[in-house]
C-alpha positions as CSV (number, residue, x, y, z in Angstrom):
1,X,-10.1,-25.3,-17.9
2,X,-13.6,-25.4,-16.1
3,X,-14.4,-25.2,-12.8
4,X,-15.7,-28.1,-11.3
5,X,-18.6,-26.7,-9.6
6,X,-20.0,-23.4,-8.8
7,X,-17.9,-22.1,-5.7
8,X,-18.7,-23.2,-3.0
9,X,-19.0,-19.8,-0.7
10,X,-21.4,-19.3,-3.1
11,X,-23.6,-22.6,-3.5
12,X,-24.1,-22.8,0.6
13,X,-26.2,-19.8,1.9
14,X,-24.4,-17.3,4.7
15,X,-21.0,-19.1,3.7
16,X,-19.8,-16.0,1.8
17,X,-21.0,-13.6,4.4
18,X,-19.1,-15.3,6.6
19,X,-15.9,-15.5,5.4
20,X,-16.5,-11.5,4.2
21,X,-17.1,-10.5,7.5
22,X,-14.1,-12.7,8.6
23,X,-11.5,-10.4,6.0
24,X,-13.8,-7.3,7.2
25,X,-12.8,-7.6,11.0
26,X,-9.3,-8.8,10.3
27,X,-9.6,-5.2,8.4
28,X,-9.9,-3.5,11.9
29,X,-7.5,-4.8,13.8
30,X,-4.9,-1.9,12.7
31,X,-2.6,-4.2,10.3
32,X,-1.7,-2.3,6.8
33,X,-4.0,-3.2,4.3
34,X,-1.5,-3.7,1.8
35,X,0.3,-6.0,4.4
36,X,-2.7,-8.4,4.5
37,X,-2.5,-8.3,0.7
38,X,1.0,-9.8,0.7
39,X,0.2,-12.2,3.4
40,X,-2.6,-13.6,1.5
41,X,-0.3,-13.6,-1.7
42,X,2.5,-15.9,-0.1
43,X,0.0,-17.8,1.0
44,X,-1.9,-18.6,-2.2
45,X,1.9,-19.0,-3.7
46,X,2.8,-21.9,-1.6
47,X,-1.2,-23.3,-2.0
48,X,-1.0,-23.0,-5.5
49,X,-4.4,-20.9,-6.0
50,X,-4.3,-19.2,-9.0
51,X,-7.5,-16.9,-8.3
52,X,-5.8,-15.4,-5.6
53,X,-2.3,-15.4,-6.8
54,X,-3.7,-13.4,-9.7
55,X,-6.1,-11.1,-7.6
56,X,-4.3,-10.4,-4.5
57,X,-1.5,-8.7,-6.7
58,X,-4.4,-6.7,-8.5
59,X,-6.0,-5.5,-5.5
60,X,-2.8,-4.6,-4.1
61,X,-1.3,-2.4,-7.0
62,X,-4.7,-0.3,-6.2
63,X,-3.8,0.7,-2.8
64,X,-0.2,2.0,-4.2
65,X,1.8,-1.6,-3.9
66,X,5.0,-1.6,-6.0
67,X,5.5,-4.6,-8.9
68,X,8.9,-4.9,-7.4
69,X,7.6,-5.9,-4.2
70,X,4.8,-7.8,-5.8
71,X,7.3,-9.6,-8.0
72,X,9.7,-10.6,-4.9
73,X,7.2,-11.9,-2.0
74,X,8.0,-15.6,-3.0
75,X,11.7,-14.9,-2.7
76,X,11.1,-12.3,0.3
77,X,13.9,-13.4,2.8
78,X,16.7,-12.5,-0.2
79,X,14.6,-9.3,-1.7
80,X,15.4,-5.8,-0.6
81,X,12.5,-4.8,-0.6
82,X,10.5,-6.0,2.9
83,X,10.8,-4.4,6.3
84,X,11.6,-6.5,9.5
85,X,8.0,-6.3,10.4
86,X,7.2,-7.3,6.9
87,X,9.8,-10.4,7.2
88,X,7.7,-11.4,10.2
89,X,4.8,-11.4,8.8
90,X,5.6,-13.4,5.9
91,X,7.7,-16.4,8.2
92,X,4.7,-16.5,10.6
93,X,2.6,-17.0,7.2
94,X,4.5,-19.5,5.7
95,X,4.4,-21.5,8.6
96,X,0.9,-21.0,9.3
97,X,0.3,-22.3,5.8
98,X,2.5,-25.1,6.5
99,X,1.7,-26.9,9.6
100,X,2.8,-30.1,8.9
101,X,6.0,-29.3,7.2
102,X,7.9,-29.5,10.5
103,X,7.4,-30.8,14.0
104,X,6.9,-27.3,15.4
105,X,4.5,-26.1,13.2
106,X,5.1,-22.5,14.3
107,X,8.5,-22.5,16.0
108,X,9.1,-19.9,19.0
109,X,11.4,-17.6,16.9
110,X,8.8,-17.3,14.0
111,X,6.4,-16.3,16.7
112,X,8.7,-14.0,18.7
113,X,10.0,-12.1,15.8
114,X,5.8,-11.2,14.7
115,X,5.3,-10.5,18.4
116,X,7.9,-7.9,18.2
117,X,6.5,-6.0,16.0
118,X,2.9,-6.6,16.0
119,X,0.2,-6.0,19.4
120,X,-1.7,-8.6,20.4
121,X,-5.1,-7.3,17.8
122,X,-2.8,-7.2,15.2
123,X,-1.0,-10.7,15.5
124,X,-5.0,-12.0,16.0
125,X,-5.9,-10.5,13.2
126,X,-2.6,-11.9,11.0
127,X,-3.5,-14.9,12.2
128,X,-7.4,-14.9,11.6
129,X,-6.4,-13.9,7.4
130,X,-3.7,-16.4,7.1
131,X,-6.3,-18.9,8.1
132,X,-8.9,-17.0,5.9
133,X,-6.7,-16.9,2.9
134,X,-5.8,-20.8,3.4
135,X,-9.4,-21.5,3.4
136,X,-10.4,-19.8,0.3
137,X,-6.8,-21.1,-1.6
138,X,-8.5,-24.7,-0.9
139,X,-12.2,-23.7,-1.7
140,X,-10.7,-22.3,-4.8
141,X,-8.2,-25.1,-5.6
142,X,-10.1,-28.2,-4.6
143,X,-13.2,-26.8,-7.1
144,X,-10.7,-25.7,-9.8
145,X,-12.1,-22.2,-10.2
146,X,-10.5,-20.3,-12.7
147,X,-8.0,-17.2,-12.2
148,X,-9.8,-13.7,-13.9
149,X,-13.2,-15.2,-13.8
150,X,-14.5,-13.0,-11.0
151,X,-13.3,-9.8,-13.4
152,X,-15.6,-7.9,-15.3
């Protein structure tokens, strides 16, 4: 397999800094960074983008993320292994990554059960690196980069 172009954050100047900086203030708005790391692995589960299923998982493991949590995020609702906040987090994703799955894109109990757990910077900054996660899933999948590449 080849990708189809050079990536695209990368052929159009400031476009990486931009969507950098985008991940760097969703990083201050107090959510656990492993938490974003799971978010942004459901998300490139349901988008199909290899490059981030196989690196979110990576970067993950490095701040002390289990495999048996890693392993279970696509089946989270039935796993053991997620907290209620995480549950939220994950729903509100999968919806967020879905919007035209359903008539209610983001249905009023998805969003009440992340307001319950998460302040108002927090469920901004959720939403801001769901959105950033399903932007570079389609950068990666529409240009068909390839999963590892990026590794030294």
């Amino acid at each position: 397999m080849e990708p189809r172009m050079d990536h695209p954050a990368l052929a159009v100047a400031g476009a990486m800094d931009a969507l950098q900086a985008l991940g760097a203030a969703v990083g201050g708005t107090g959510l656990d960074s492993i938490l974003v790391e799971l978010v942004c692995l459901r998300a490139s589960q349901i988008n199909g983008c290899s490059v981030c299923v196989d690196g979110h998982p990576r970067v993950a493991r490095t701040l002390g993320e289990t495999d048996e949590r890693l392993f279970a995020v696509s089946a989270w609702r039935d796993a053991p292994y997620f907290n209620d906040a995480e549950r939220a987090a994950l729903a509100l994703t999968e919806a967020v990554t879905r919007l035209a799955d359903r008539e209610d894109p983001v249905p009023d109990h998805i969003w009440a059960a992340a307001v319950a757990h998460y302040d108002d910077k927090q469920l901004a900054g959720l939403v801001l690196a769901i959105a950033n996660i399903n932007v570079w899933n389609r950068l990666n999948a529409a240009t068909r980069q390839i999963a590892g590449a990026w590794q030294p």
